[in-house]
N, C-alpha and C positions, 0 to 999 in steps of 0.2 A: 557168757554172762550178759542181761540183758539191763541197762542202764535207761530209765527215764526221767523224763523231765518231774511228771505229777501225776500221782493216782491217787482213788478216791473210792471207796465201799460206800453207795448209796442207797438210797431206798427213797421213790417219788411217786407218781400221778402219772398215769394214762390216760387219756380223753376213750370213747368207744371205739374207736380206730388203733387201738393199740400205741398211738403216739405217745411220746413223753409232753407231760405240759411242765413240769419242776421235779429237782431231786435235791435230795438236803445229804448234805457228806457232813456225818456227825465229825470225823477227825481229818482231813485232807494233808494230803502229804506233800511236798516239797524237796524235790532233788532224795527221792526213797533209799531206804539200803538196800544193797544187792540180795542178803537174805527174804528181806520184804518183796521184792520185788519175783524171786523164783518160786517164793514161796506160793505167790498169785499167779504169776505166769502159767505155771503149770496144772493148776485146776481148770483156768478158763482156755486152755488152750490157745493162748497169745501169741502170737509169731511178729509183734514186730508193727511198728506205724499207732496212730491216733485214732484209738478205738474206746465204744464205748459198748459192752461185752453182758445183753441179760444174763440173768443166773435166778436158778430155783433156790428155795429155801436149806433143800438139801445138798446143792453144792457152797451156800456160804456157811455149811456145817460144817464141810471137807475146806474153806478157806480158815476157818475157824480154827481148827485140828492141825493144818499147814503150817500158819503164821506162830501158831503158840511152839511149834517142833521148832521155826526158825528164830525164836527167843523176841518179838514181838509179842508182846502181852498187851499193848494196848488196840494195836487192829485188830487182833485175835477175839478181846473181846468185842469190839463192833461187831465184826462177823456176824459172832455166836448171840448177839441180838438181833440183826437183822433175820438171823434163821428162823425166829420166830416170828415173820413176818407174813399178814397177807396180802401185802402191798409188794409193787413191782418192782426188784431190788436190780440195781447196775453196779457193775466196777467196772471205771473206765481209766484207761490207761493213757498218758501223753507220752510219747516216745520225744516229740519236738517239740518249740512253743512257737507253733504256730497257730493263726486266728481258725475260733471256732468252729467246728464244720455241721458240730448237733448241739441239741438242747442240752446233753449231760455233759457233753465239752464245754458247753459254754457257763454253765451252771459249777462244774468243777471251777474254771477261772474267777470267778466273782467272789467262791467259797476262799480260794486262795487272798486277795483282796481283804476280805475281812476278819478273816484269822489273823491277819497283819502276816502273810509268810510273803507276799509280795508287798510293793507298792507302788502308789499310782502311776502308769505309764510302765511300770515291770514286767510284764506281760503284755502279749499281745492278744486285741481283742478285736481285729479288725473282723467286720462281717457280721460283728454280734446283731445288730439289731434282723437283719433279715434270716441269722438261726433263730432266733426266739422267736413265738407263738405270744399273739395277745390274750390275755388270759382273765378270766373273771378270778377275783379273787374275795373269799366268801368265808362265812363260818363255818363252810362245811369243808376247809380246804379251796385248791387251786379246780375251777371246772371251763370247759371246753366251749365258747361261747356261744358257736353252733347249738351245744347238749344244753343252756342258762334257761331259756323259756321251759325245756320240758320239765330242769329239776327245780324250779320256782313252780312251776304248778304241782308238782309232786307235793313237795315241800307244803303247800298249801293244803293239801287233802290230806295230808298227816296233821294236819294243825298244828305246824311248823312256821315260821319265816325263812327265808333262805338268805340273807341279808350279805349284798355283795358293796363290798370297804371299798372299792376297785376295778377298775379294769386298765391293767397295766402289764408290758412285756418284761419289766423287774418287780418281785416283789417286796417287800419291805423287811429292812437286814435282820432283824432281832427275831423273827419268826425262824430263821436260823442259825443265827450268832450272836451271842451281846458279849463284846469283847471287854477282858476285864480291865476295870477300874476308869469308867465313863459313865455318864449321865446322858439320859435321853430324853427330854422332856412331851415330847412329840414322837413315837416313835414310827409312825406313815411317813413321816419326812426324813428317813433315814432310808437310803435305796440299799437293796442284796448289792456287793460290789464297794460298797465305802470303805473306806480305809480310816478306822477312829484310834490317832494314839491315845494312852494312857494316860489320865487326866484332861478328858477334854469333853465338856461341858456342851451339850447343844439345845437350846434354847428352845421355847414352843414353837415360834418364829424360822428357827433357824432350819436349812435343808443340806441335805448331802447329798450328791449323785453317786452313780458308783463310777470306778475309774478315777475316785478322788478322796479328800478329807486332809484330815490333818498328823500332823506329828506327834503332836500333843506336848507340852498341856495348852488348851486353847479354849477360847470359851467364844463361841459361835453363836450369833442370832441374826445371821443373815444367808445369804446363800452361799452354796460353793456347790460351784457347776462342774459339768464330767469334766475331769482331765486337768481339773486344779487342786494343786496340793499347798498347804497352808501351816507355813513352820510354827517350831514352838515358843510359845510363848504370845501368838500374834490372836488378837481378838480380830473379831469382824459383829461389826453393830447393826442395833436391830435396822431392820431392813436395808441390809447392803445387799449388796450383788458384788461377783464375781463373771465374767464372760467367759462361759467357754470354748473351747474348737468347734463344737456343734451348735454352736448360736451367735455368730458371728466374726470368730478370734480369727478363723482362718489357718494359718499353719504357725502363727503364733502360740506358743504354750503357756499358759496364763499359771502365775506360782504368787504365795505369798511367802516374805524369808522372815525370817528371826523376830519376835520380839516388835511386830509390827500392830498396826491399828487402822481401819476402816472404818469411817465413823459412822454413824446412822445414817441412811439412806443414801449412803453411797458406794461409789462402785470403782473396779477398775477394768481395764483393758486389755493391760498393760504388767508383764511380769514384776512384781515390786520386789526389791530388796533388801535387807535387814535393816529394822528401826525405821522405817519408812513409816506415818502417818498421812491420811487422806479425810482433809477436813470433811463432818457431816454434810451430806445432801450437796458432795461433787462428785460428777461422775467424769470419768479420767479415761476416753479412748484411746488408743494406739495415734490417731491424728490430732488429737486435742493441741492448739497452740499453746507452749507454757512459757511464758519468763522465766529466766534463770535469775534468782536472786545469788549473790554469793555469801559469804559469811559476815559482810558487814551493811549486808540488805545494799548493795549495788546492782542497778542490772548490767549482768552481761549479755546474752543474747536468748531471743527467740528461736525455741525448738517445737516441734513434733514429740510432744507424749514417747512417742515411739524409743527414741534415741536415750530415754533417760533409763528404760529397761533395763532392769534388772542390777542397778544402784543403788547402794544403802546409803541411810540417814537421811533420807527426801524428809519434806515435811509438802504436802500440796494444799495447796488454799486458792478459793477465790477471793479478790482484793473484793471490799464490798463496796469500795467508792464506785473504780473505772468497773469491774465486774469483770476481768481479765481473768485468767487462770496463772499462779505461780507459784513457783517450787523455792522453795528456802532450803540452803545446807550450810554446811559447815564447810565447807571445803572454799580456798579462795577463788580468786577470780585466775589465777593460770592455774590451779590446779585444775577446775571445773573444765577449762577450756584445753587441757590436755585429756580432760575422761572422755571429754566430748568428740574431739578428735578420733579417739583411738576407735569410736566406737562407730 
């Protein structure tokens, strides 16, 4: 009996070279049942490891016919759509989860991401950017940006436009998932790969990478960069920012927790913790010097940004006399100075 991590019945784009450029998994699967799983294994003659397995229209006939004997009715019917296909269908299999080695592997992870069956930082995705292919992305579909000059002048002699949105190695989620009960006001600024809970609002302004997003419910008009995930209940205001791993953070993982607030054009660094706010238009590095205020506005002492990570009820502000940076809480002055310690 063969056990995997993630499979996926696809159907994508070829560039002339036969390569994959994107594949879109109408239903993606997570930790599959053994049924499901023999029932595919054995059409495509699977033996085992991280494969991504072409198939003709008339073997996702015979996947069709398999899955529905193995009491799967809902891949069954994917299948038995993609058979009707003349586009170039994949099922690809993860036996582990290890970082992407092709475009359908890497494209099944992101799929996982925005179904909400993983989340951010749940998989692994090391290596993505040098599997993926930079891609034109156009109204005629994803094309191969070698092949853009020839189908732009095609396009023109048909007395067509060939009008490219794009060119980006992620394409943008809702082209193949809009997860329920979310708002998208922008949807370019939504990357394949986001992670959007339930109830959560994203602004014309606001951006999501993939490998990130929110819990939900959150209402979003700033950024949220790869690898940052943003509890529920916590807003981020128009033009804030978020730091990611790939732009600065380092091997810090940037989160926002519970019930928090980033005000307009501001930013953090810095992992925040639940109920934490960050006054508008400060921006809050990993080294930033802060006064500790305690809960009766005393100061205790001067810290590094850094060390206040991932502690709830901050409130962050610049003083606007001295221009200083400091942190207001509740907590007293030996309490503060034992968190501090411990940490």
């Amino acid at each position: 009996m063969t056990t995997l991590y993630s499979l996926g019945l696809g159907v994508g784009t070829h560039n002339a070279k036969g390569e994959w450029l994107e594949i879109f998994y109408a239903q993606p699967l997570l930790n599959p049942s053994a049924n499901t799983v023999d029932a595919i294994t054995k059409i495509v003659n699977y033996t085992g490891g991280n494969h991504a397995i072409n198939i003709t229209p008339a073997q996702a006939t015979e996947l069709a016919d398999a899955l529905a004997g193995a009491g799967d009715d809902s891949q069954s019917a994917v299948a038995r759509t993609l058979s009707k296909s003349q586009r170039p269908l994949v099922v690809t299999l993860l036996e582990s989860d290890t970082g992407p080695a092709s475009v359908p592997e890497a494209y099944l992870k992101l799929h996982l991401l925005s179904h909400r069956l993983v989340k951010p930082h749940g998989t692994n995705l090391n290596g993505i950017f040098g599997v993926l292919p930079n891609v034109a992305w156009t109204n005629q579909g994803a094309v191969d940006l070698a092949e853009l000059p020839e189908r732009q002048l095609q396009a023109r002699v048909n007395g067509e436009l060939l009008e490219v949105a794009c060119v980006d190695k992620f394409p943008k989620m809702t082209n193949y998932v809009v997860p329920k009960g979310v708002r998208i006001a922008h949807t370019a600024r939504v990357r394949l790969g986001a992670y959007l809970g339930e109830g959560t609002t994203i602004m014309h302004e606001g951006f999501v990478n993939f490998n990130a997003g929110t819990e939900g419910p959150a209402m979003i008009e700033g950024r949220i960069s790869a690898g940052v995930f943003v509890g529920a209940g916590s807003d981020l205001g128009g033009g804030s920012s978020t730091m990611g791993t790939l732009s600065g953070g380092g091997n810090i993982v940037i989160s926002v927790g519970k019930e928090s607030l980033i005000g307009a054009n501001a930013g953090i660094g810095i992992p925040l913790g639940d109920r934490c706010k960050v006054e508008s238009g400060l921006y809050i590095t990993a080294g930033t010097k802060v006064i500790v205020l305690d809960d009766t506005g005393a100061e205790v002492k001067t810290v590094k940004a850094r060390e206040l990570a991932n502690e709830s009820d901050l409130v962050f502000r610049r003083n606007s006399i001295t221009g200083r940076v400091e942190v207001v809480t509740n907590k007293s002055a030996l309490q503060l100075n034992s968190a501090l310690h411990s940490n």
